[in-house]
C-alpha positions as a Markdown table, in Angstrom:
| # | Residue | x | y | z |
|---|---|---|---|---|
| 1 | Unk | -14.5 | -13.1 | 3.8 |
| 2 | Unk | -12.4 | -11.4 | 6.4 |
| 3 | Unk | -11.4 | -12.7 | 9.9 |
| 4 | Unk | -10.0 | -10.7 | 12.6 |
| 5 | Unk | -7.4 | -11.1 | 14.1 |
| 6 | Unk | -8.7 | -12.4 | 17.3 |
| 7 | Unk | -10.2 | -15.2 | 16.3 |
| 8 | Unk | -6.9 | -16.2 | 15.8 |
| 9 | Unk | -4.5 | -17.7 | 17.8 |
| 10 | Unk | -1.3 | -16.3 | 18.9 |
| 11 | Unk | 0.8 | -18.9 | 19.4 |
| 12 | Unk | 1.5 | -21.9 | 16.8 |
| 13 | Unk | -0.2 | -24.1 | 18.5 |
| 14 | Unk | -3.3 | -22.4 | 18.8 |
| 15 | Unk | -3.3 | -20.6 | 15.8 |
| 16 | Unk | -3.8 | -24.3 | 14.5 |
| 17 | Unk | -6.4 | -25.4 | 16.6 |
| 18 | Unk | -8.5 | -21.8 | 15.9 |
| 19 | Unk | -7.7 | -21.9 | 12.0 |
| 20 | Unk | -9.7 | -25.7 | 12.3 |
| 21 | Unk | -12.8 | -23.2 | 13.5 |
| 22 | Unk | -12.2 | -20.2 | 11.2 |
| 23 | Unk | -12.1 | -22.2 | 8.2 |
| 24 | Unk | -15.5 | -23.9 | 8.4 |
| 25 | Unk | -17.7 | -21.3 | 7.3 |
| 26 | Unk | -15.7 | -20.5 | 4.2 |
| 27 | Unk | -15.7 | -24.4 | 3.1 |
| 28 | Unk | -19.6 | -23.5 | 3.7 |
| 29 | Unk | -19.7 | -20.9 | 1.2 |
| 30 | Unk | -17.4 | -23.0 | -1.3 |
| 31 | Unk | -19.7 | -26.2 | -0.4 |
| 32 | Unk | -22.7 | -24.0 | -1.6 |
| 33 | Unk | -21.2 | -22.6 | -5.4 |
| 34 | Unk | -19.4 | -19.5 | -3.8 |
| 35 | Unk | -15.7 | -18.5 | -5.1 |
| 36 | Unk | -14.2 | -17.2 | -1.7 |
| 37 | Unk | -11.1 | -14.8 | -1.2 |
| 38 | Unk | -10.1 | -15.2 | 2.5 |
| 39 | Unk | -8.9 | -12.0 | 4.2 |
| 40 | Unk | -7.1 | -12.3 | 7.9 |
| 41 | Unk | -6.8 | -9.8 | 10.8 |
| 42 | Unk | -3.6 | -10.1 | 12.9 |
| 43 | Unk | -2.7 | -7.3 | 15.5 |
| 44 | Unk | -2.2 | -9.2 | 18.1 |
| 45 | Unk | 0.3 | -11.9 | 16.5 |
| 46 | Unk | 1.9 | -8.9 | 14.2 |
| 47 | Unk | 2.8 | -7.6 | 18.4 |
| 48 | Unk | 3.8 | -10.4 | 19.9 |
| 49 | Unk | 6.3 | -10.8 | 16.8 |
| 50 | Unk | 7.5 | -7.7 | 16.7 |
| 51 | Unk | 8.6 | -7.8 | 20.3 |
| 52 | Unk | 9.9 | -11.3 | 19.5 |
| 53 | Unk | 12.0 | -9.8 | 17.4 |
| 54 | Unk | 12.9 | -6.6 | 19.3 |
| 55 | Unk | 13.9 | -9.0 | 21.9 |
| 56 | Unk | 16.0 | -11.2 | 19.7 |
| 57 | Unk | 17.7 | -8.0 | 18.5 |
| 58 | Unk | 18.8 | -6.7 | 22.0 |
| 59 | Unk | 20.0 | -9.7 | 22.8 |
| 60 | Unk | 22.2 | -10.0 | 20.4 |
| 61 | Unk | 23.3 | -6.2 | 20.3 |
| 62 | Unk | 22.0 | -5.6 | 16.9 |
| 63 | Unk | 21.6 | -2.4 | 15.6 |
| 64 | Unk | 18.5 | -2.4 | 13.7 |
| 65 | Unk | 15.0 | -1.4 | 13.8 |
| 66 | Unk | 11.9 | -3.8 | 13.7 |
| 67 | Unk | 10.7 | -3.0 | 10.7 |
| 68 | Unk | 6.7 | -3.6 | 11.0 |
| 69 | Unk | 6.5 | -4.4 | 7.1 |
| 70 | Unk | 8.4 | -7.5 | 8.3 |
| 71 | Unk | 6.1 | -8.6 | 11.0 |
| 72 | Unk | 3.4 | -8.3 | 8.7 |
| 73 | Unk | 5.1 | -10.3 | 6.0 |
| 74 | Unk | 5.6 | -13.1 | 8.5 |
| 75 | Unk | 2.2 | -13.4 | 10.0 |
| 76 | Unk | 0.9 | -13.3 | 5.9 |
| 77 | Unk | 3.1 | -16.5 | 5.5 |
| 78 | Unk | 2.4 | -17.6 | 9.1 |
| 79 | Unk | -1.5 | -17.7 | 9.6 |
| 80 | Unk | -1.4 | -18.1 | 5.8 |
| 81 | Unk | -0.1 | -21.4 | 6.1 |
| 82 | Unk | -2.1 | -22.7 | 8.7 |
| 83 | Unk | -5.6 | -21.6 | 7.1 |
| 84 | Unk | -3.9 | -22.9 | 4.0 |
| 85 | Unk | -3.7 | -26.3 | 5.5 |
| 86 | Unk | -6.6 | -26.9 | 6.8 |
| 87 | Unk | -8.8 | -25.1 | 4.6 |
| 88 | Unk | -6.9 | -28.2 | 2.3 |
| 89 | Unk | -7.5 | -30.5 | 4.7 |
| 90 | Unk | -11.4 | -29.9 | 5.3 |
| 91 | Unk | -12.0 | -29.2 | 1.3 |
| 92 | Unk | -10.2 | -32.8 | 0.9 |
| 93 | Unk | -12.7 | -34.2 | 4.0 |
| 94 | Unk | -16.1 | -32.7 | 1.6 |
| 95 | Unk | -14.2 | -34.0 | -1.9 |
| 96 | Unk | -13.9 | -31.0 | -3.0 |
| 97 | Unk | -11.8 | -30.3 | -5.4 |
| 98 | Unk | -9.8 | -27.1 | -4.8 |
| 99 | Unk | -6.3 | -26.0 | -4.6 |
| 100 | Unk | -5.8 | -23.2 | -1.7 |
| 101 | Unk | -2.9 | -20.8 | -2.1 |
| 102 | Unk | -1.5 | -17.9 | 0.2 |
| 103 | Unk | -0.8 | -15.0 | -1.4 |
| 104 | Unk | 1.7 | -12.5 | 0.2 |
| 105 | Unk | 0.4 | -9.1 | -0.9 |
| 106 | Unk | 1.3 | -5.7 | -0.6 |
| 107 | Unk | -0.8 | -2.5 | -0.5 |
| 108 | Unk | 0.2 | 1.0 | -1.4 |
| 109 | Unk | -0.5 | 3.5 | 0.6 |
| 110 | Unk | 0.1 | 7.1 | 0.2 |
| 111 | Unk | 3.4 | 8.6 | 1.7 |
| 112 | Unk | 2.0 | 11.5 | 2.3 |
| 113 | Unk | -1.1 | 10.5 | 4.7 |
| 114 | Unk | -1.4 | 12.5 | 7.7 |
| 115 | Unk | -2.1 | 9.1 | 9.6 |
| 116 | Unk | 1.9 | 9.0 | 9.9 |
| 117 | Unk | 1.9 | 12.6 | 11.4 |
| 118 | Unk | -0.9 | 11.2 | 14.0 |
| 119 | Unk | -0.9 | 8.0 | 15.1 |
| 120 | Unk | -4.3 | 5.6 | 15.9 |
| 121 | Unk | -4.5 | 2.3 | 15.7 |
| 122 | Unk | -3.4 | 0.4 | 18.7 |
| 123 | Unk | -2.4 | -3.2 | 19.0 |
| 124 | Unk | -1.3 | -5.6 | 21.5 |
| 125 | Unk | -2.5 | -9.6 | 22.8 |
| 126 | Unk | -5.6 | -9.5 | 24.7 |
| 127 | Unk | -6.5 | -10.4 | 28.1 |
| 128 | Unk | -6.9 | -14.4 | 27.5 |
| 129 | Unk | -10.1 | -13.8 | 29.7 |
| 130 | Unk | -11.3 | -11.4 | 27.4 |
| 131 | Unk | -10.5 | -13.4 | 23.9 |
| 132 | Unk | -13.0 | -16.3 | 25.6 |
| 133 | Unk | -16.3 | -13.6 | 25.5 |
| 134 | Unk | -18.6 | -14.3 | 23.3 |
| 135 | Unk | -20.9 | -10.3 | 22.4 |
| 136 | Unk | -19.3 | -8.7 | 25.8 |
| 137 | Unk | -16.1 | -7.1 | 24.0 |
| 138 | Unk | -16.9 | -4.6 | 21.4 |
| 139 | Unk | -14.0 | -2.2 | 21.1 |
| 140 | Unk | -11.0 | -4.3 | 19.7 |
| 141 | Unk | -8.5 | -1.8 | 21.1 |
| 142 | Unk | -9.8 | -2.0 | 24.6 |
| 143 | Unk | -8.5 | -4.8 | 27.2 |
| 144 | Unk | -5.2 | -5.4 | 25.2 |
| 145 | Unk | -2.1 | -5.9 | 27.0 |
| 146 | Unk | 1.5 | -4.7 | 26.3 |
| 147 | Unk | -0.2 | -1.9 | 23.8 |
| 148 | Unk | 1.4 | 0.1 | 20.6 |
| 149 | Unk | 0.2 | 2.5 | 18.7 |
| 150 | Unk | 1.2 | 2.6 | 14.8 |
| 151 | Unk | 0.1 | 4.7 | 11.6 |
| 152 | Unk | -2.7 | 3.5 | 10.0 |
| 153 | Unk | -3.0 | 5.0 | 6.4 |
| 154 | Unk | -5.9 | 4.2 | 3.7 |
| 155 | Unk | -5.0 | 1.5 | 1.3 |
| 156 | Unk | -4.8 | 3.2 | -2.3 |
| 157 | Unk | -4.7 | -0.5 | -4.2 |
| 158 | Unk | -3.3 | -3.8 | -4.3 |
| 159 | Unk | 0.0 | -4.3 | -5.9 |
| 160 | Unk | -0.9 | -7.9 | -6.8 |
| 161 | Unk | -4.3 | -7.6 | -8.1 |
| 162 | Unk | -4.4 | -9.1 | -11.2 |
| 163 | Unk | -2.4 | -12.4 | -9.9 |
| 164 | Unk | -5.2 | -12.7 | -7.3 |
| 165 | Unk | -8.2 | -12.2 | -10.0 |
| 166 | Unk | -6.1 | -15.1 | -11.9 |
| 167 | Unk | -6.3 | -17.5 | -9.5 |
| 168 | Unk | -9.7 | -16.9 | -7.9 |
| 169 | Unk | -11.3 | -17.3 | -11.7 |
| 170 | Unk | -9.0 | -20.3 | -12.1 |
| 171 | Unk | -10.7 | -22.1 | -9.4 |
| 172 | Unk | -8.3 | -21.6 | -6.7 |
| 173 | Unk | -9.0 | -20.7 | -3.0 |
| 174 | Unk | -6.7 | -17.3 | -2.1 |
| 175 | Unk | -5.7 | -16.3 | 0.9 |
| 176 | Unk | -4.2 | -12.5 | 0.7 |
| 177 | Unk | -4.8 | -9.6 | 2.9 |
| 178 | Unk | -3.3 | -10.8 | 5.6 |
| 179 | Unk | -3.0 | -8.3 | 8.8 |
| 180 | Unk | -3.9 | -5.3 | 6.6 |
| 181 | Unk | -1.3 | -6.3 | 3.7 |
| 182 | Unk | 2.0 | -5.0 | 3.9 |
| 183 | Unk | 2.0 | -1.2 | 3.5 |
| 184 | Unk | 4.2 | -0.2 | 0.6 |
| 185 | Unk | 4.8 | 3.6 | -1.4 |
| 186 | Unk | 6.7 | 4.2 | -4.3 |
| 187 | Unk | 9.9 | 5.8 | -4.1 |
| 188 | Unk | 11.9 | 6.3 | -7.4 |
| 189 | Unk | 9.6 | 4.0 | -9.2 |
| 190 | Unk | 9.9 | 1.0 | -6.6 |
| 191 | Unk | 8.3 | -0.1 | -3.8 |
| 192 | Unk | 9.4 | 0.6 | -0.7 |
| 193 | Unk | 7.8 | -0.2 | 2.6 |
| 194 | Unk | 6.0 | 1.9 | 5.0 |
| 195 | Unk | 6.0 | 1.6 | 9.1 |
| 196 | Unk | 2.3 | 1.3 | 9.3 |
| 197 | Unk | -0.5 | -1.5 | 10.1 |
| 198 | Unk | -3.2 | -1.1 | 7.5 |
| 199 | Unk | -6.9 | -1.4 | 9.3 |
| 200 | Unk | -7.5 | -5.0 | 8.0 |
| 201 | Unk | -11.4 | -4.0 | 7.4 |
| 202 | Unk | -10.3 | -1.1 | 4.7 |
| 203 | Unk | -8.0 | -3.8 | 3.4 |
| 204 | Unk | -10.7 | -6.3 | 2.9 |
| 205 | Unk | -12.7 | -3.6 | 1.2 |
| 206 | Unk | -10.5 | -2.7 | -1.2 |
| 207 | Unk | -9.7 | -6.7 | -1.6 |
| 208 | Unk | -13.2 | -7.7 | -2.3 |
| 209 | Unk | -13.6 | -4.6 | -4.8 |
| 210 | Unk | -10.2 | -6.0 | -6.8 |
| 211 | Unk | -11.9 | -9.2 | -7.1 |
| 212 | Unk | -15.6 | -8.3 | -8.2 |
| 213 | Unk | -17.0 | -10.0 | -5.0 |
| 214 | Unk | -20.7 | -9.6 | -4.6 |
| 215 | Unk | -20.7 | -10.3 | -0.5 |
| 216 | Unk | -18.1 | -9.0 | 1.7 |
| 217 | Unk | -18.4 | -10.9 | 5.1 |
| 218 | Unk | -16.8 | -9.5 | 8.0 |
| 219 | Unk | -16.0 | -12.1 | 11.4 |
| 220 | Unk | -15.9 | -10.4 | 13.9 |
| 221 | Unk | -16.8 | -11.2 | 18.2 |
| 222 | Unk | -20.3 | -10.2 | 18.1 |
| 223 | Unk | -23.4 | -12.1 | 16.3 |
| 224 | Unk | -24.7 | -8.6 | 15.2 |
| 225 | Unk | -24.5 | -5.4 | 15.0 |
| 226 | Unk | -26.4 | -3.0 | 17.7 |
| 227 | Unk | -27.3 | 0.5 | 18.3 |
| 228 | Unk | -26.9 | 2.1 | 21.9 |
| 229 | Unk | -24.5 | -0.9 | 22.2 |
| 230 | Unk | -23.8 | -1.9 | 26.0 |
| 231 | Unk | -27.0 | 0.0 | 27.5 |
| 232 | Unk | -30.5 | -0.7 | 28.6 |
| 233 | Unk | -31.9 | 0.5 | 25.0 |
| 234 | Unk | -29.2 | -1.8 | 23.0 |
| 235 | Unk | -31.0 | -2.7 | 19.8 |
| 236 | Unk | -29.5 | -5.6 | 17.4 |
| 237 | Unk | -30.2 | -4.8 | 14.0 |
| 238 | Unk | -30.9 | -8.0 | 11.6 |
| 239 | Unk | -30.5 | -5.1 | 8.4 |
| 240 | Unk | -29.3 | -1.9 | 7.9 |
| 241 | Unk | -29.2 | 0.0 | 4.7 |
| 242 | Unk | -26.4 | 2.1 | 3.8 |
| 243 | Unk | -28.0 | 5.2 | 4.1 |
| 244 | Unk | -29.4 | 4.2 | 7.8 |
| 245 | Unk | -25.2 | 3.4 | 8.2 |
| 246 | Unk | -24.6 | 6.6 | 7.1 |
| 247 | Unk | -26.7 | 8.1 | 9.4 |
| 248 | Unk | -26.0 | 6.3 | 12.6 |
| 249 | Unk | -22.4 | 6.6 | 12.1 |
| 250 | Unk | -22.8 | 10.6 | 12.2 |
| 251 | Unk | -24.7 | 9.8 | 15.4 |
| 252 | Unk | -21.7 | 8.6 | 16.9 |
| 253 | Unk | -23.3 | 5.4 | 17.2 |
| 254 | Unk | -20.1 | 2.9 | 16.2 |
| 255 | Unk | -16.9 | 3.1 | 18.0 |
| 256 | Unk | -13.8 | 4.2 | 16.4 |
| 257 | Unk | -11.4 | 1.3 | 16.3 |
| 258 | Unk | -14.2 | -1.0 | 16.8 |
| 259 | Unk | -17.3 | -1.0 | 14.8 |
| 260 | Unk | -16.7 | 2.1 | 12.9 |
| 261 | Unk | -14.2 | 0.8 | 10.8 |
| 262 | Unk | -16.3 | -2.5 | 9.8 |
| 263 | Unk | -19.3 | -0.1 | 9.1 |
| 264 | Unk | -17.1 | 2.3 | 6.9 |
| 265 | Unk | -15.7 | -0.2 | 4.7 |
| 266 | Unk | -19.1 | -2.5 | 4.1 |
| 267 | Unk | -20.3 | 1.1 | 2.9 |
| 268 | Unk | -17.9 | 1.6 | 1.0 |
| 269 | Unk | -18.0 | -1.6 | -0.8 |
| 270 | Unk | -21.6 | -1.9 | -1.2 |
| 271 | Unk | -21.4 | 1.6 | -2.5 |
| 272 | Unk | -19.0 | 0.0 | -5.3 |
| 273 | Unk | -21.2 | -1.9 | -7.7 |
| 274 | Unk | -24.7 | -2.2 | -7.4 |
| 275 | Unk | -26.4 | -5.6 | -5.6 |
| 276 | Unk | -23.6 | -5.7 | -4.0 |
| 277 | Unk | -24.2 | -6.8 | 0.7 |
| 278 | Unk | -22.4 | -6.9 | 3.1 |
| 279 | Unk | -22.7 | -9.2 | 6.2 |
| 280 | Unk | -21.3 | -8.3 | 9.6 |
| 281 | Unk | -21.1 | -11.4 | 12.6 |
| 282 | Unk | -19.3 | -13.7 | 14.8 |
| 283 | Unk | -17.9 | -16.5 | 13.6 |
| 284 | Unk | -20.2 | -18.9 | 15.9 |
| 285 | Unk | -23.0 | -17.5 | 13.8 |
| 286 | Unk | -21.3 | -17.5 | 10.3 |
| 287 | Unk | -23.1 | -20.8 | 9.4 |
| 288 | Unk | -26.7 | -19.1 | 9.6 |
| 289 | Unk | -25.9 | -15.7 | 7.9 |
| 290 | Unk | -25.0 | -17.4 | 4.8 |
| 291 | Unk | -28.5 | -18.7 | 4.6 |
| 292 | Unk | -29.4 | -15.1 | 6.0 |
| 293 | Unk | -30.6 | -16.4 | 9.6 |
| 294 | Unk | -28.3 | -14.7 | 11.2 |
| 295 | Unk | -26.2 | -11.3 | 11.5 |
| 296 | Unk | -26.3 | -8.1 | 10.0 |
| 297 | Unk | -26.9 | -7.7 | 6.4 |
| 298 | Unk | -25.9 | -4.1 | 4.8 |
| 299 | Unk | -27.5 | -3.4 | 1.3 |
| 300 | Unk | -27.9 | -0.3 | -0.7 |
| 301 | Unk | -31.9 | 0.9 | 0.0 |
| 302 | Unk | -32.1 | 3.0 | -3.4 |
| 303 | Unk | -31.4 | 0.0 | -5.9 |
């Protein structure tokens, strides 16, 4: 299951009181049978760190760069925590018995990838007007504040792999993924970390393939996807196969930095195995789309 980022909270504070929402629907899917691997967004708080930091630094005349590796790390161990906690706390309120654990993981990425020649993804905190509405927003890059744009390169595979198959079939709930992962290369046979935000929806994908998941849900601000989104001949769509995906998306139906990039990667992991579905919606409606009442299921038409 992957959350974005802003369903989050930015501060503390309220990443606390948002976590108490986020983590409802995945006690759901443990409540009915389901092993769950929980995925995180986090532009916006990987920003506001990051100028935290650059702040700090100036301040105290230090030489040194932000390194964005490090912002990711500490919104991994961050948000981590407090999903950890009351993902605990509600599994404790249902007796069930589960231990939840944060993993921080890394994700290799090629040094090579001509998304660190030309850079795409933006981030930045949003309008606090904007965070509030509820299938108005679409484009996650649009209406931020205080903006940067970083690399974005495709996640090859994840460094800790096997440790998260060993606790997921151990029972355990994981946490991992968190803002993308922390982009890593080799260099000289070591890891070595890149300046780059990894899309946190290709991250997911590649997570849920690592860990033989059957679903991959994606929580995003809207209850569903649409076609001809915004206009008088918007169409929600209940299903889509991949093949109609495939199509629309070469229509130019699904924004970049928006959409697109949740509709690439459920392609790509329903593509993966087959049987395999993926389910786009908000949070809101995360309770009904697990018994398939609500958002947008994505399944492979041929099989």
């Amino acid at each position: 299951m992957a959350l974005g980022g802003n369903v989050l909270g930015t501060t503390p504070n309220e990443q606390v009181i948002k976590a108490r929402k986020a983590i409802i629907p995945v006690v759901d899917l443990i409540e009915l049978g389901h092993d769950v691997v929980l995925a995180h967004g986090g532009g916006p708080q990987i920003k506001a760190i990051y100028d935290a930091l650059t702040a700090y630094a100036k301040l105290n005349n230090w030489n040194e760069e932000v390194l964005l590796a490090d912002c990711i790390a500490l919104i991994q161990g961050g948000i981590g925590y407090h999903l950890q906690s009351c993902l605990a706390k509600e599994l404790q309120r249902r007796n069930i018995d589960k231990h939840v654990l944060t993993v921080l993981n890394q994700v290799v990425v090629d040094r090579e990838d001509p998304a660190f020649l030309t850079k795409t993804k933006t981030i930045g905190t949003y309008e606090q007007n904007d965070v509030q509405k509820e299938n108005t927003i679409l484009n996650e890059q649009e209406n931020l504040i205080n903006e940067m744009v970083v690399a974005s390169p495709k996640p090859l595979y994840l460094v800790e792999k096997e440790l998260i198959r060993s606790l997921l079939e151990n029972g355990s709930v994981v946490i991992a993924g968190g803002g993308g992962g922390i982009p890593v290369f080799k260099d000289k046979g070591y890891y070595v970390s890149a300046d780059a935000i990894i899309d946190k929806d290709a991250a997911s994908c590649l997570l849920a393939d690592a860990v033989d998941a059957d679903y991959l849900f994606i929580l995003t601000r809207i209850s569903k996807v649409a076609l001809y989104y915004g206009t008088s001949k918007q169409t929600n769509l209940s299903t889509m196969s991949i093949q109609e995906a495939e199509d629309w998306m070469n229509q130019g139906q699904f924004k970049e930095g928006s959409m697109l990039p949740k509709i690439q990667a459920s392609i790509q992991f329903v593509k993966g195995k087959t049987g395999r579905k993926a389910i786009i919606t908000s949070l809101e409606k995360s309770r009904e789309a697990i018994l398939g009442k609500e958002g947008t299921i994505i399944y492979d038409a041929s099989v």
